[in-house]
ROLOMI-660926 format. One record per residue (C-alpha): residue number from 1; chain; x, y, z. Coordinates in Angstrom, 3 decimals. Layout:
N
+------+-------+----------+----------+----------+
: resi : chain :       px :       py :       pz :
+------+-------+----------+----------+----------+
:  NUM :     A :        X :        Y :        Z :
...
+------+-------+----------+----------+----------+
//
This chain:
171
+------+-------+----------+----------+----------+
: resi : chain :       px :       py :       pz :
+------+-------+----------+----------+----------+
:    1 :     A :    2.557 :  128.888 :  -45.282 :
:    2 :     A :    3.152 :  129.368 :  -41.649 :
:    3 :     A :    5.377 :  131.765 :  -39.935 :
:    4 :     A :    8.493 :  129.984 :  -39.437 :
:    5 :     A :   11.407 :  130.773 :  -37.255 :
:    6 :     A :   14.997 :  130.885 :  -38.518 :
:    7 :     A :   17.146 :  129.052 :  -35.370 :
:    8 :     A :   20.464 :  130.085 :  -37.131 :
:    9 :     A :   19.351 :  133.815 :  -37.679 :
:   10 :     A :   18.251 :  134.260 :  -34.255 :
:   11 :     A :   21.740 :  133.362 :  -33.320 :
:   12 :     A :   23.114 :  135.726 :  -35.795 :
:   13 :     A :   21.749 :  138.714 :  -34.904 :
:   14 :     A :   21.905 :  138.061 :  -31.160 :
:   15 :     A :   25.753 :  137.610 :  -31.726 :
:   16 :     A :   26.064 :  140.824 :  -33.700 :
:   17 :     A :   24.292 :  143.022 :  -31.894 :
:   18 :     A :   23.834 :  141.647 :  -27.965 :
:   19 :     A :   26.558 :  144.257 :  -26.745 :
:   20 :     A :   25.481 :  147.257 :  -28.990 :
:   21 :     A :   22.060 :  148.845 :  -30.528 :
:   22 :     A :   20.831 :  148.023 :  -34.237 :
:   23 :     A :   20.661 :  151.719 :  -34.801 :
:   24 :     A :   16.923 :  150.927 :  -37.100 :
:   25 :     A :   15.431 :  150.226 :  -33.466 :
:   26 :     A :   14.658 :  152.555 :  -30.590 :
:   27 :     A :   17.278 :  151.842 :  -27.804 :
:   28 :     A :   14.968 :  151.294 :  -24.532 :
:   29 :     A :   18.102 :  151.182 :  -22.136 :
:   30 :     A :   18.161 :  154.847 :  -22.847 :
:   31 :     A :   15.872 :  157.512 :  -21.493 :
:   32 :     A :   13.105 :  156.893 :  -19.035 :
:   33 :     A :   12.863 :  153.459 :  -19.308 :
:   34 :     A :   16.427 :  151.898 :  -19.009 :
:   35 :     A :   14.968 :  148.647 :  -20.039 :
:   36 :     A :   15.697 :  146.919 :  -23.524 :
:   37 :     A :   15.357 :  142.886 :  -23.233 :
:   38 :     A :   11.968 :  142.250 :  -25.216 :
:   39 :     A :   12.632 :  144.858 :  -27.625 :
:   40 :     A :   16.119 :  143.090 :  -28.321 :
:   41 :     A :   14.206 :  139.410 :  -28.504 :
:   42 :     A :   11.720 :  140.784 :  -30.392 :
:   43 :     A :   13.991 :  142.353 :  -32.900 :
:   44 :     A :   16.103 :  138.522 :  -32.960 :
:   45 :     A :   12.496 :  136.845 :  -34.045 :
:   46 :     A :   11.693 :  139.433 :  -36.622 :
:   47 :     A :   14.790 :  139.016 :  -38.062 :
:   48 :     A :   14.641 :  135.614 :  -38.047 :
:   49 :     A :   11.180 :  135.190 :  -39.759 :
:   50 :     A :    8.853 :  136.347 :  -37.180 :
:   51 :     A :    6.935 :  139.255 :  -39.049 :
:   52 :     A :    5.994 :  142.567 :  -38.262 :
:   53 :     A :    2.571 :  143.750 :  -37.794 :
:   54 :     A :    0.016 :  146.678 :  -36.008 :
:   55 :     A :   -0.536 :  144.171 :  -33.549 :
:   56 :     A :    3.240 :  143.478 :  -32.736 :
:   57 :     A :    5.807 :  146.251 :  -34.263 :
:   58 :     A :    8.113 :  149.394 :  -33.037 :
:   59 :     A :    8.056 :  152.460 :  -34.526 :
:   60 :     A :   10.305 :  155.560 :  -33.602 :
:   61 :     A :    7.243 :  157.923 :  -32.864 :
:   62 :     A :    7.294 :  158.032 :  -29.104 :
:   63 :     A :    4.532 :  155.926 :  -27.923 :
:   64 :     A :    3.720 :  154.193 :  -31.394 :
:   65 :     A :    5.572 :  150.963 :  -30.336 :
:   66 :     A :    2.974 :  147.833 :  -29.557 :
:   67 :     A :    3.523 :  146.622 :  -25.577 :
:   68 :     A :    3.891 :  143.330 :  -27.331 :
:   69 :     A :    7.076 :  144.059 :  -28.680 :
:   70 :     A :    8.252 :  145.757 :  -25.766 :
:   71 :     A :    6.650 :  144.347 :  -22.541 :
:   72 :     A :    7.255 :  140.855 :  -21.249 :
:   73 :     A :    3.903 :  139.613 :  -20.705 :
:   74 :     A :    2.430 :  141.410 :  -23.416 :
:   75 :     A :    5.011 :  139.815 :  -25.843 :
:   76 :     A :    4.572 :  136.206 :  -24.156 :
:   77 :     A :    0.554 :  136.889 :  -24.574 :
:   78 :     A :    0.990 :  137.662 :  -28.312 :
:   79 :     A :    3.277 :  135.230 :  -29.413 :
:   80 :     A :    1.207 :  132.197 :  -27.370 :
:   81 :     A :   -2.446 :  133.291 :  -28.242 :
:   82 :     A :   -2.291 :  135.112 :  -31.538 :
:   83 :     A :   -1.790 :  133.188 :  -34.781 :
:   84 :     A :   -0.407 :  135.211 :  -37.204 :
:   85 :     A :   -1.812 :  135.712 :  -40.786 :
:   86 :     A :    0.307 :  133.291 :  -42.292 :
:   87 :     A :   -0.331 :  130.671 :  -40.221 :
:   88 :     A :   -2.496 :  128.194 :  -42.244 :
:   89 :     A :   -3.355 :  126.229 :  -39.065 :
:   90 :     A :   -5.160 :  128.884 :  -36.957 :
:   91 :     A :   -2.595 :  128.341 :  -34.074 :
:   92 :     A :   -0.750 :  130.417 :  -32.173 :
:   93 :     A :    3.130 :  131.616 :  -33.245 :
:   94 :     A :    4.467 :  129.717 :  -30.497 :
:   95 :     A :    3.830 :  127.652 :  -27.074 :
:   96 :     A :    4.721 :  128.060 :  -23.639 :
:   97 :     A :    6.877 :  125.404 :  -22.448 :
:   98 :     A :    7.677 :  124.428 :  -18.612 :
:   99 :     A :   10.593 :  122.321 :  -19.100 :
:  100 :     A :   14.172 :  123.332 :  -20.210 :
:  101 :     A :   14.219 :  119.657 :  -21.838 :
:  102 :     A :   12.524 :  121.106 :  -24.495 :
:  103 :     A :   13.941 :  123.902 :  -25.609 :
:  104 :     A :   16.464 :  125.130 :  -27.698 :
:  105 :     A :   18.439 :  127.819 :  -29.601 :
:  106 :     A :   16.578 :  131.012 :  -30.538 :
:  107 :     A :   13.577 :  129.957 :  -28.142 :
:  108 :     A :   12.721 :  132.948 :  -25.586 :
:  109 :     A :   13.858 :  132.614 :  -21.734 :
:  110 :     A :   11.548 :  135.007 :  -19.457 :
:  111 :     A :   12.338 :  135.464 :  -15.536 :
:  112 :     A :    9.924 :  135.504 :  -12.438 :
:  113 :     A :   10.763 :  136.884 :   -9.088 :
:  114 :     A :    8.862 :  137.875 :   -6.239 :
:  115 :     A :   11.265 :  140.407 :   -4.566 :
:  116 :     A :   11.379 :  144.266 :   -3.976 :
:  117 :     A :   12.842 :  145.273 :   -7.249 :
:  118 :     A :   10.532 :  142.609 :   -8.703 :
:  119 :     A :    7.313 :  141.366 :   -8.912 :
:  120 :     A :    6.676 :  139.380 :  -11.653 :
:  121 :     A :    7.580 :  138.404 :  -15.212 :
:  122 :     A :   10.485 :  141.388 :  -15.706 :
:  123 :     A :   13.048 :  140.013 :  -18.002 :
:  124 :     A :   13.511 :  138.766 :  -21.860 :
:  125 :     A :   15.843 :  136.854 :  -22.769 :
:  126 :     A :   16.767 :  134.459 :  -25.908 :
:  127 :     A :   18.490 :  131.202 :  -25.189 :
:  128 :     A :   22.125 :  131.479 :  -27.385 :
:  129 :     A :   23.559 :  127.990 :  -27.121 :
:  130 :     A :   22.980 :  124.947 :  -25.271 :
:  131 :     A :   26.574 :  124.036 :  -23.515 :
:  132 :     A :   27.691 :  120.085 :  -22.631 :
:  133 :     A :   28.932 :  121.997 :  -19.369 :
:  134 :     A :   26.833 :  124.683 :  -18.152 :
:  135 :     A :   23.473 :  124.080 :  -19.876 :
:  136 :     A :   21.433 :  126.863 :  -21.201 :
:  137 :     A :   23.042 :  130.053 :  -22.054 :
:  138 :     A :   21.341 :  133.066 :  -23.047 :
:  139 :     A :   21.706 :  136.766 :  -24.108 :
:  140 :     A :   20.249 :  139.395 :  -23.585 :
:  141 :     A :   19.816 :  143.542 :  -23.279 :
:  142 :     A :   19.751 :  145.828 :  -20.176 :
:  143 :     A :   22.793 :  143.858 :  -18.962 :
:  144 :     A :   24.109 :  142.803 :  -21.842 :
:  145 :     A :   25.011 :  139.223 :  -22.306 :
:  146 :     A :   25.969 :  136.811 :  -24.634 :
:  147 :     A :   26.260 :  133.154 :  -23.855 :
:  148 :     A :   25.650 :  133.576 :  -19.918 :
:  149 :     A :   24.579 :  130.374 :  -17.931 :
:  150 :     A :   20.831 :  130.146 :  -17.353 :
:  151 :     A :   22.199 :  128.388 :  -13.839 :
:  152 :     A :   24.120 :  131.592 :  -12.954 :
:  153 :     A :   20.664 :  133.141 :  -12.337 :
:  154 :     A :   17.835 :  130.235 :  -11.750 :
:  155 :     A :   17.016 :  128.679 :   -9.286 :
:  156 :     A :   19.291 :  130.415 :   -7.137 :
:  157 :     A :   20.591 :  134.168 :   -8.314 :
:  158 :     A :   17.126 :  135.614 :   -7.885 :
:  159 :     A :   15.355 :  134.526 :  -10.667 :
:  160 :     A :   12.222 :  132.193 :   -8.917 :
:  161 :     A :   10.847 :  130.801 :  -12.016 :
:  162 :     A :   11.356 :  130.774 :  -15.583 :
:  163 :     A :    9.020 :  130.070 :  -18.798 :
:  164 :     A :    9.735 :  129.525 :  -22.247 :
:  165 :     A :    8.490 :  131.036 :  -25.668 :
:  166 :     A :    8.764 :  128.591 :  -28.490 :
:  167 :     A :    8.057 :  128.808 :  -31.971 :
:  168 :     A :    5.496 :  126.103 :  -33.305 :
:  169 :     A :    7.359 :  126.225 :  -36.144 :
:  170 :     A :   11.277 :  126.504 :  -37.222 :
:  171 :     A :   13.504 :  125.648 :  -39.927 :
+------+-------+----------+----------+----------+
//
């Protein structure tokens, strides 16, 4: 069997919990760090059929939690060249896709900038509906979101480039 994505419980657990913490997680946007977005995405895939593992998990022991779950490039490095062990096919968990024509609910937004406060991939996000008006929206942690236009930020609130994280395989 291959690991499978739920679309609809990606959504539901975004919705419940974009504006507060799932107290079973650590909350990044406190302490030192002040930065939560792949630890929320990561937490909306694992509850939506994405599973745990030493290679991609959190753990409340400080310094215990995998950089995939937590980092942005470490996450979009797992999740595109590691196939999990239920995948029967040998691929990866998901692709990286280009072009917002072929994305969808519960797929993962991340953000590139080249600017003084950034300088690089720095931001997680999961894409929350796909609007007739305003396109992609997305939520997210560290500035909480829900349902925010992908335009309000790329291309021109900052943002220089975007990729996407999609599941090879959904339900």
């Amino acid at each position: 069997m291959n690991t499978v994505l739920n679309r609809k419980g990606a959504i539901e657990y975004t919705e419940k919990w974009y504006d507060s913490h799932n107290p079973d997680y650590v909350n990044y946007d406190e302490g030192e760090y002040q930065v939560d977005c792949t630890n929320f995405v990561s937490q909306c895939w694992n509850y939506a059929g994405i599973p745990r593992n030493p290679n991609w998990n959190v753990s409340f022991v400080p310094g215990a939690t995998t950089k995939s779950w937590t980092i942005v490039d470490d996450f979009a490095e797992y999740m595109t060249n590691t196939s999990s062990a239920d995948t029967e096919d040998g691929l990866s968990i998901a692709v990286m896709k280009w072009d917002s024509n072929e994305v969808t609910i519960g797929d993962i937004i991340q953000f590139y900038s080249e600017s003084e406060e950034h300088d690089g991939w720095y931001h997680s996000v999961i894409i929350s509906k796909i609007d007739p008006v305003y396109g992609i929206c997305y939520a997210a942690h560290t500035k909480h979101h829900l349902q925010r236009p992908l335009s309000d930020v790329y291309p021109n609130g900052g943002v220089t480039e975007v990729r996407f994280i999609c599941p090879r395989y959904d339900e």
